[in-house]
C-alpha positions in Angstrom: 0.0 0.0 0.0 1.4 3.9 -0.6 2.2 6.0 2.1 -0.7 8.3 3.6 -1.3 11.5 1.6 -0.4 14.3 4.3 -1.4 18.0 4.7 0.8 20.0 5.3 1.9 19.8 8.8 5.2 22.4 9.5 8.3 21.7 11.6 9.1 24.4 14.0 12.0 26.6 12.4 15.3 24.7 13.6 16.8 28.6 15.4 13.1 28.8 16.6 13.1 30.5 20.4 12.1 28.0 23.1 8.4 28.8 23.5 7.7 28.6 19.8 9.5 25.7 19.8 7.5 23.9 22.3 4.3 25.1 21.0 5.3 24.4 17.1 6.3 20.5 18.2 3.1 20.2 20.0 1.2 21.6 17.6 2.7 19.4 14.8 2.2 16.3 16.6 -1.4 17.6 17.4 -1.5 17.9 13.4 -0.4 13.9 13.1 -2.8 12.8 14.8 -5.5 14.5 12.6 -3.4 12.9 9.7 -3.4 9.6 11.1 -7.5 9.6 10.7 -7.5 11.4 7.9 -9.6 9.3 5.1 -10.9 6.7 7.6 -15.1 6.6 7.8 -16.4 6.6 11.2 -16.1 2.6 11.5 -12.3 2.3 10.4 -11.9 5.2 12.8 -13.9 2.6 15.6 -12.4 -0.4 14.1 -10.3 -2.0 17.1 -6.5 -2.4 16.6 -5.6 -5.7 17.2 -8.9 -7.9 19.0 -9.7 -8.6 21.8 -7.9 -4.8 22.4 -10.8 -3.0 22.1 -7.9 0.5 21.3 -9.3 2.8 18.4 -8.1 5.7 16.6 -11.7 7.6 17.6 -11.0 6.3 21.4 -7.4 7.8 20.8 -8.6 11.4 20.1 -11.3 11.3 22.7 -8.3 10.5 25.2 -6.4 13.0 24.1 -9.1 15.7 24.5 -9.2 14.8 27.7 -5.6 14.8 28.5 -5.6 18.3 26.8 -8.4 19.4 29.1 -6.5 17.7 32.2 -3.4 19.2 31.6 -3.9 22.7 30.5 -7.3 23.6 32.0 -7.6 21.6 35.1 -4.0 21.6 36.1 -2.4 24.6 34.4 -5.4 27.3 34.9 -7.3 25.6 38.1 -10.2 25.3 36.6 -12.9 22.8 37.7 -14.2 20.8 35.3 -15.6 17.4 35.1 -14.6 14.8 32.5 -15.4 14.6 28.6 -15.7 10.9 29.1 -14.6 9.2 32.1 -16.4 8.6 35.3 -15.3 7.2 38.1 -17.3 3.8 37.6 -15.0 3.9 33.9 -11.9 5.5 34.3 -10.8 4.3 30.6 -13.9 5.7 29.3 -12.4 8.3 27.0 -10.7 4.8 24.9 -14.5 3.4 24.6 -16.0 4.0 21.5 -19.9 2.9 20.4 -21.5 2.4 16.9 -23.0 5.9 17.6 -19.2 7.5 18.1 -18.3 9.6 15.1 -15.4 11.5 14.0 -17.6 15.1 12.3 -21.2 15.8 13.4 -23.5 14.5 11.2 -27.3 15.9 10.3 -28.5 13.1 12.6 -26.3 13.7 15.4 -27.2 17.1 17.4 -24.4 16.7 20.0 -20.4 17.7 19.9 -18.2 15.0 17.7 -15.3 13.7 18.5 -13.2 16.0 16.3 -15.0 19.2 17.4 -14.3 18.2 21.2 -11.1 17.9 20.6 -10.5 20.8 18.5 -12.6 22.7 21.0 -9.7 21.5 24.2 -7.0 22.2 22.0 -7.9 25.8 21.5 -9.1 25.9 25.1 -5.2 24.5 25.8 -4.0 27.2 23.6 -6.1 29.8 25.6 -5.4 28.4 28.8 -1.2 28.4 28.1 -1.2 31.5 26.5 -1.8 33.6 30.0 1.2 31.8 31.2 5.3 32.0 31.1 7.4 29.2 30.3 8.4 29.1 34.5 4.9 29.6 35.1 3.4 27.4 38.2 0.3 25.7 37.4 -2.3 26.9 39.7 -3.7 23.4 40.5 -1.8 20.3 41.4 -0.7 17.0 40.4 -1.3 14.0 42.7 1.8 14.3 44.3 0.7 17.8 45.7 2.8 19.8 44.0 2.2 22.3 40.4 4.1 22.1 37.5 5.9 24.7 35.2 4.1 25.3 31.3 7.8 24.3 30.2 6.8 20.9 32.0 3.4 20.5 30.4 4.6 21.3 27.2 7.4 18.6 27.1 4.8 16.2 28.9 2.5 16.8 26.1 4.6 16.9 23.0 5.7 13.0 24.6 2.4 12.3 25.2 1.3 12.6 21.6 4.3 11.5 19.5 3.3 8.3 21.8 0.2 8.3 21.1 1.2 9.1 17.3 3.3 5.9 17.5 0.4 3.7 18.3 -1.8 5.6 16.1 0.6 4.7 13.4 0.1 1.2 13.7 -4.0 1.1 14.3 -4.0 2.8 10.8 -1.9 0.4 9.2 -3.9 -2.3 11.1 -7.5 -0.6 9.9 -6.1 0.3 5.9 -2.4 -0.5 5.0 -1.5 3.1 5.6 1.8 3.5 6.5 3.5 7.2 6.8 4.4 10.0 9.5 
C-alpha cells in the first residue's frame, strides 16, 4: 500500500526561540494525529487495533481531548471541570467508542463529535497556556501535591502525543495498510 497522503503539517524553524519551539512540536504532533485519521469513515476510525484490544483511533482522540483538558485547563489554569468521558465507575472511558461515536457531526447527530471536542480543548489549551510563562506554576496540582511549570506541560504533552502518534501509526496500518508519519 502507498504512504498516507499528508497535509501539510510544519516543523518548528530549527533557530526557533524556546516557546515557539514547544508550541510548534506540540502543535505538529497535534496535526499527526489529525493525519493519522485522515480518510478513515467513522467505522475504520472505531475499528479495534488488534482484538480482543478494544484501542481505536476515535478512542485515541477522545483520550487525548481529555488529557488536553487535564493538563492545560484543570491543572495549568485551576479550573474545575468534570470529565469529557470518564467517570469514576469507567476511568478508561475516554478509549470506549460505540456504533453511535463519530469522527464530524452529522445531520442526525445534534451533539459535539469527537473532532469538534477535541478541537474545541485544544484551543481551550491554547487559551489556557497563552496567560502563562514558560516558568509559570500551574495553579492546580498534580497528585503528588505539587504544580508544575508550562515548560513541563509542554514537554509532557509533546511526549504524550508523539506516543500516542506511535500507536496511532500502527491502528491505521492495522485498519487500511496506511503507513507514513
Amino acid at each position: 500500500m502507498a504512504p498516507m497522503t499528508f497535509a501539510e503539517r510544519l516543523e518548528p524553524p530549527i533557530d526557533a526561540a524556546e516557546r515557539p519551539m514547544l508550541e510548534g512540536w506540540l502543535d505538529y504532533h497535534r496535526e499527526t494525529l489529525v493525519v493519522k485519521c485522515s480518510g478513515l469513515t467513522d467505522a475504520q476510525l472505531r475499528e479495534a487495533s488488534v482484538p480482543p484490544s478494544s484501542f481505536t483511533l476515535l478512542g485515541l482522540v477522545r483520550h487525548l481531548a481529555e488529557v488536553e483538558r487535564f493538563w492545560f485547563r484543570e491543572i495549568l489554569a485551576g479550573e474545575e471541570l468534570p470529565d469529557l468521558y470518564s467517570t469514576e465507575e469507567d476511568p478508561d472511558a475516554d478509549f470506549s467508542v460505540s456504533e453511535t461515536t463519530t469522527w464530524a457531526e452529522t445531520e442526525a447527530v445534534w451533539r459535539a463529535e469527537t473532532e469538534a471536542v477535541w478541537r474545541a480543548e485544544t484551543a481551550a489549551a491554547r487559551e489556557s497556556a497563552a496567560a502563562f510563562g514558560l516558568d509559570d506554576f500551574s495553579r492546580g496540582l498534580g497528585s503528588s501535591g505539587k504544580p508544575f511549570n508550562l515548560r513541563w506541560i509542554y514537554t509532557h504533552m509533546i511526549e504524550e502525543y508523539a506516543r500516542h502518534n506511535g500507536h496511532a501509526d500502527l491502528v491505521r496500518e492495522r485498519v487500511d495498510g496506511a503507513t507514513g508519519v
